[in-house]
N, C-alpha and C positions, 0 to 999 in steps of 0.2 A: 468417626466422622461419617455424615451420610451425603449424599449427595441429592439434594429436592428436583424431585420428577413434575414438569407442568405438566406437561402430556406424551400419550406412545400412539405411533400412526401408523401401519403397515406401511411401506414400500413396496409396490408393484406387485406381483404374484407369487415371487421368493419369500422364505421365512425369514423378511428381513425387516427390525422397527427401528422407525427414528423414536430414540430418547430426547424429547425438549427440556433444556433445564437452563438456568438463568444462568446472562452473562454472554450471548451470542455463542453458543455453543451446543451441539448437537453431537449423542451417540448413535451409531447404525450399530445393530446387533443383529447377528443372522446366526445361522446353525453352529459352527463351527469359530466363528471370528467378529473380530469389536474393530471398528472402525470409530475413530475418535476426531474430529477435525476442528480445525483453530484452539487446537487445545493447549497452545501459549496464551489463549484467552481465560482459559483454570486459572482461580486462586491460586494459591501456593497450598492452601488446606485444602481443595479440591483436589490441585493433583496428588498431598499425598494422599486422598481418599482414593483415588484413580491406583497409585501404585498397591495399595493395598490388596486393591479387586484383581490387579495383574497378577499378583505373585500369591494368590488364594486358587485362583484359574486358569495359572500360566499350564498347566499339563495335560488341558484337555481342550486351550482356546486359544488362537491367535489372537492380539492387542497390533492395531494398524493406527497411530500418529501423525495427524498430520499437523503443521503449523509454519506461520510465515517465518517467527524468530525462536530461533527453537532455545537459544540463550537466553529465553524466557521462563525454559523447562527447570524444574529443581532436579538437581544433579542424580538424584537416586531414582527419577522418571527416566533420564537418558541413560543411565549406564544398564538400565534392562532393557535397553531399542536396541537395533541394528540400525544406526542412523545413514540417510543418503542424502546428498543434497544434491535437490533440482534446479540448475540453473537455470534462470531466464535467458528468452532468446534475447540478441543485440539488436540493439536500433534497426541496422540494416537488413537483419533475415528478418523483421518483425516488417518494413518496408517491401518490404521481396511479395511478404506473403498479403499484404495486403493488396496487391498493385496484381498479383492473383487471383483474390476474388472477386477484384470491379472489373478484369478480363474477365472472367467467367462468367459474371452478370453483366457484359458488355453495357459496363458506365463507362461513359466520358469523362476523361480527367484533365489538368493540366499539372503544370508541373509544381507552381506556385498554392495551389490548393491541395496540392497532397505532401505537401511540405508543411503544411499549416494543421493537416488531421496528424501526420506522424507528433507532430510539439506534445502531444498528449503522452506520449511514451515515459514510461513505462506500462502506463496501463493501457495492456493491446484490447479489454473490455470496452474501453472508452472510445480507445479509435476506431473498432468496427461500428458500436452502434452510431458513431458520428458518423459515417461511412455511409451509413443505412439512410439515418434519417434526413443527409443530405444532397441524398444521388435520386429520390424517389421519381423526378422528372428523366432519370436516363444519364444524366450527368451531371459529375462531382461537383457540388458551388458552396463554398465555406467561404463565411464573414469572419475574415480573421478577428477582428475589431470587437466582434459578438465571441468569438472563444475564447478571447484573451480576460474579458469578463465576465464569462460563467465560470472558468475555470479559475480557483484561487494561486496553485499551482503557478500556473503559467502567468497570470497576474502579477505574481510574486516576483517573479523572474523577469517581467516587462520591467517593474518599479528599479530594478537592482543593474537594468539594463541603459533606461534613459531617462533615469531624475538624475541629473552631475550636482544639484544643490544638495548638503549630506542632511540639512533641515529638513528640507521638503520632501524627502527619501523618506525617511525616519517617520513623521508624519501619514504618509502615504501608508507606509507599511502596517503601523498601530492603528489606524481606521479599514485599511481590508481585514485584519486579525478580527477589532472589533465586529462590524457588517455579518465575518462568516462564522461567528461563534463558534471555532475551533476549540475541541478538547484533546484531541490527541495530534500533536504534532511530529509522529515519526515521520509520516509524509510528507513534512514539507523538509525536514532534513537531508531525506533519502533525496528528493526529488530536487533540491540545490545543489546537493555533492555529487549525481549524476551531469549535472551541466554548468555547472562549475565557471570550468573555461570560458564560455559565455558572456560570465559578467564580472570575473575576476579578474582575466589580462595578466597580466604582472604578479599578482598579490595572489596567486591560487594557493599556495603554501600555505600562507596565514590563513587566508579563509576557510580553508580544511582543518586547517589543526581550531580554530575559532567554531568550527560545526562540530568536531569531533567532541571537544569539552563540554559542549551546551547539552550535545544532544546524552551522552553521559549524564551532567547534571539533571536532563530532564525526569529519570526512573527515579529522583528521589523529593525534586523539590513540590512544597504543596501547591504553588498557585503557575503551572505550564504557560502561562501566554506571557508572566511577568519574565520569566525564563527565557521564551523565543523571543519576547523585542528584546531583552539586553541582547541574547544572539545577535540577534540584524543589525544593532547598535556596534557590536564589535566588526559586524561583518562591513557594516558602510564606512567605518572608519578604514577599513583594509583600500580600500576604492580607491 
């Protein structure tokens, strides 16, 4: 098995190249060590191509792994790591640190607009540059109304929070899916069962065990979106 090279670039002044090769994924190679990253985005025939080149050069090179889901790695890639997991910081030190930076760039904030940049969490990328590019006058000024619809995420979660019609819910839902032509929906799983509580009340049990199965079913069925609305379908029936 070979793995197809589009291009090699130097990195900076160290003997170090990025390998481009399809699939959003990128090797750094330098002197001594391989840095491999989102390499839950390897095929299953890439990675065993990956373990191959490991255990042909494991005695003169370090192999360095990085990847969001690493359950994604075939079993015989992981059992030659030394596996760590980096936890993500929580809601409120990822608040801490942000309320940080606009003290140290002395923005102006209020309390209700920085309640509105955090709704983006998990992704602390998102709420800096929201940060950025809406403090540029000196102080923080977020159009809730306007993130609630760029953001599909948080959309998501408005629809699940105040349509009480399970019609009009349903509806709503199967035209922002459509609009934002979603193909992977880990994210919108992950980002339901982190806030959960929100729009579940009562029924969060069922709704979890209801995102658990779907999001399961989603590694194997062909058509993801026909997947995530029956999800929402069981999910607003929970409501």
């Amino acid at each position: 098995m070979k793995l197809k090279i589009k291009s090699i670039t130097p990195v900076g002044k160290r003997h170090v190249y990025d390998l481009n090769v399809p699939g959003n994924h990128n090797f750094y190679v330098g002197n001594s060590e391989v840095l491999t990253s989102n390499c839950d985005n390897i095929t299953p025939d890439g990675q065993k191509a990956l373990r191959n080149i490991m255990e042909t050069y494991s005695g003169h090179c370090r192999f360095i792994l990085t990847c969001n889901y690493y359950e994604k790695l075939i079993e015989p890639l992981v059992s030659r790591c030394q596996v760590f997991h980096v936890q993500p910081p929580k809601k409120a030190e990822v608040a801490k640190h942000v309320a940080g930076i606009l003290d140290n760039e002395n923005i102006n904030y209020n309390v209700e607009d920085f309640k509105v940049l955090i709704k983006y969490y998990p992704d602390i990328r998102r709420i800096i540059q929201t940060a950025q590019q809406n403090s540029i006058s000196g102080t923080l000024k977020i159009n809730e109304a306007q993130v609630v619809e760029n953001d599909a995420n948080i959309k998501l979660l408005e629809i699940l929070k105040t349509q009480s019609n399970k019609k009009d819910c349903i509806r709503s839902i199967r035209q922002l899916l459509a609009d934002n032509g979603v193909a992977d929906y880990t994210e919108y799983f992950d980002y339901l069962f982190e806030n959960v509580d929100e729009f579940a009340k009562n029924s969060t049990a069922n709704v979890i065990l209801t995102l658990a199965d779907y999001q399961y079913k989603d590694a194997f069925v062909a058509n993801k979106e026909i997947n995530f609305a029956a999800c929402m379908i069981e999910v607003v029936k929970h409501l």
